[in-house]
C-alpha positions in Angstrom: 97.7 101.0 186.9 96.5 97.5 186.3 93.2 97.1 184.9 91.3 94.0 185.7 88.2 92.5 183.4 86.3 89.5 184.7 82.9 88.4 182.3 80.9 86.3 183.9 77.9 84.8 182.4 74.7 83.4 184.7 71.5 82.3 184.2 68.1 83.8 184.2 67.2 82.2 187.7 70.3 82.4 189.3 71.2 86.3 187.9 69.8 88.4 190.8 71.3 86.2 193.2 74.8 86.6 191.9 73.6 90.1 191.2 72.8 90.7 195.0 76.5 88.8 196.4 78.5 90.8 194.3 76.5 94.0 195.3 76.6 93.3 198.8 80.5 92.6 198.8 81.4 96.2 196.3 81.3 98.7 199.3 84.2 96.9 201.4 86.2 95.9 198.3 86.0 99.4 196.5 87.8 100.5 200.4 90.9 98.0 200.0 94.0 99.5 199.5 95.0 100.6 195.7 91.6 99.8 194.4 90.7 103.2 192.4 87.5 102.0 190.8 85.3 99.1 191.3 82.2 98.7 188.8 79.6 95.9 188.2 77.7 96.0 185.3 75.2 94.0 183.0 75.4 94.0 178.9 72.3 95.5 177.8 72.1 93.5 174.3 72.4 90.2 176.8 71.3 90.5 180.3 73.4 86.9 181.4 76.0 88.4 181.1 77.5 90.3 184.1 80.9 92.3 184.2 83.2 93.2 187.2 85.1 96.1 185.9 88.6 97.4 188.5 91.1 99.4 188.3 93.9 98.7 191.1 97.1 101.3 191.7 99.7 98.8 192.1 100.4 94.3 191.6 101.0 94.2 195.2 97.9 96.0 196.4 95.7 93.7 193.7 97.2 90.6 194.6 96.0 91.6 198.3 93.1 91.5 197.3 92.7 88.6 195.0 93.9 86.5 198.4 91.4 88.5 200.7 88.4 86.7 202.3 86.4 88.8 200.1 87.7 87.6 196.9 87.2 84.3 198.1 83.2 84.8 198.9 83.1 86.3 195.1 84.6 83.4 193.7 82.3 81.2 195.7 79.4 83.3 194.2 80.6 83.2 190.7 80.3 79.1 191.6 76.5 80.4 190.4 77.7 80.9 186.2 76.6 78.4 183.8 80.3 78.5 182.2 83.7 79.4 184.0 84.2 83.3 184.6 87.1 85.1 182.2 89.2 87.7 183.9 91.9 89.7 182.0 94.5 91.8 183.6 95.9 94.9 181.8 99.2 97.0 182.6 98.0 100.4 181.6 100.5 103.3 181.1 100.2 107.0 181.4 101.8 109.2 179.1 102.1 113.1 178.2 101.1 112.5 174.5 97.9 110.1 176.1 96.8 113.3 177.6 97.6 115.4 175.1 94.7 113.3 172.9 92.4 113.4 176.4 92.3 117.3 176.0 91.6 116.9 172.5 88.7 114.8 173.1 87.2 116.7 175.5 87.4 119.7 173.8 86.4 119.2 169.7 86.2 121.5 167.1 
């Protein structure tokens, strides 16, 4: 599973117009192939900042969509920020002894 971070930060005026692109585009992009989870969120402690949050089964599926027409009218939003977005990709790995310590989490004591 790849694991994809991207922190944008906007300001005040232009927010809920990013806000409302990025909203508008979640529904299609959360449908692509190999995407698992899709989330858009807002830091609470600074409300400038703005986080796309994705989770994507496989490189092939996520580079798909990073050259989809979709991906290209978020990038145009994010022209929007007040300093360049950061994205981070992550290679996550599931293991019998990582869900051996979720069963232990959800069930303390």
């Amino acid at each position: 599973m790849i694991l994809v971070i991207t922190r944008m930060k906007i300001s005040a005026a232009k927010r809920l117009e990013l806000s409302q692109t990025i909203a508008s585009l979640l529904g299609f992009m959360r449908t692509e192939p190999g995407c698992r989870r899709l989330e858009f969120c807002q830091n609470v402690e600074n409300e400038d900042e703005l986080y796309l949050l994705e989770e994507w089964d496989t490189r092939e599926n996520l580079k798909t969509h990073l050259l989809s027409e979709r991906f290209r009218v978020l990038r145009g939003a994010m022209n929007l920020l007040r300093e360049p977005y950061e994205i981070q990709f992550h290679t996550l790995f599931h293991s019998s002894k990582l869900e051996d310590l979720k069963k232990l989490l959800s069930h303390p004591g």
